[in-house]
N, C-alpha and C positions, 0 to 999 in steps of 0.2 A: 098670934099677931094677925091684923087683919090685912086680908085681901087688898094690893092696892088700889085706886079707883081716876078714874080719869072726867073728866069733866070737861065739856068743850062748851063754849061761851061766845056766840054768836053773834054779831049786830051789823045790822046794815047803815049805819048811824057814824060808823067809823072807821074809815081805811086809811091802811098805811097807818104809819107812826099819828100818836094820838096828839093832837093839840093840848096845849094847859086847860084850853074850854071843856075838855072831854071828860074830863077827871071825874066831875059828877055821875055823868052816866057808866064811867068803869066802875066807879065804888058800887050804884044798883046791879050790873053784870057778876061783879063779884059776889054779891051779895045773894044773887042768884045762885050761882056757883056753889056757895057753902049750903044753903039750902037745900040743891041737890045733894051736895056729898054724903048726908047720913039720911036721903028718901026722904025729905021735906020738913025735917028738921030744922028751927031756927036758926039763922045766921050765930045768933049768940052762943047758943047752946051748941052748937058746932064747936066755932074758934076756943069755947073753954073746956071741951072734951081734947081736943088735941092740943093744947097749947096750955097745961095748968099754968098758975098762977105762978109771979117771979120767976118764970124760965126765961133764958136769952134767947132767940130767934134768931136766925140769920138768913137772907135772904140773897141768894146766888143769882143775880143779874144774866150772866151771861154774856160779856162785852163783848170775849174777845174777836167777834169782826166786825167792831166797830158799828158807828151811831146806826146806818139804815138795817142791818143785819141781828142787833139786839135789841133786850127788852126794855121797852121803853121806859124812861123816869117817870113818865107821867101814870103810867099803867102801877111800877115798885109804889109810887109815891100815895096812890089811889086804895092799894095792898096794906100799906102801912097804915093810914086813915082808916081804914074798916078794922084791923084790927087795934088801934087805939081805942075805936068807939068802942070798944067791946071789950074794955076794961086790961089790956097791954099794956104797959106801961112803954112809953117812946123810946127811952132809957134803956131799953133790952131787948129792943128790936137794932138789928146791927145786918146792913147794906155791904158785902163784899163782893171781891174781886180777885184774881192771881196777884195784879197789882190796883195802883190806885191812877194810871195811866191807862190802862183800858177802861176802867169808870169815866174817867174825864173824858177820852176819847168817844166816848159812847153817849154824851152830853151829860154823867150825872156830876153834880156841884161838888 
């Protein structure tokens, strides 16, 4: 198993909870992000090393203290855009929470 790896993702372009405008420049960050993760490997070729093909994903938000204290919808929604472009299917990409009351609470739809 490999090593876990951390990635830190920087911009002076965005503070605090991200506006809907921002989206564009998270999915570039992000995209940055997987690039680094396997030393400059393509974005693509990343998310399909880890993520074969028809697998479900799920992605843990983090609500529960609420909208200013968790991960933002727009940052999830930006996560799930990159990995569609890169051949995911929407469908098996799956957004949860303990409930569905801490997602709401936290502004997700």
């Amino acid at each position: 198993m490999d090593k876990s790896r951390v990635i830190i993702l920087k911009s002076t372009k965005i503070e605090g909870t991200p506006p809907e405008s921002g989206a564009g420049h998270l999915m570039e960050l992000l995209r940055a992000g997987f690039d680094k993760l396997r030393n400059g490997t393509d974005c693509e070729a990343v998310i399909r090393s880890l993520f074969p093909d028809g697998k479900r994903i799920g992605i843990k938000p983090n609500c529960v203290a609420g909208r200013s204290m968790s991960s933002s919808p727009v940052l999830c929604g930006a996560l799930i855009n990159i990995l569609a472009e890169n051949n995911i299917e929407k469908d098996n990409i799956v957004v949860w929470e303990r409930s569905e009351r801490e997602l709401e609470r936290a502004g997700y739809p």
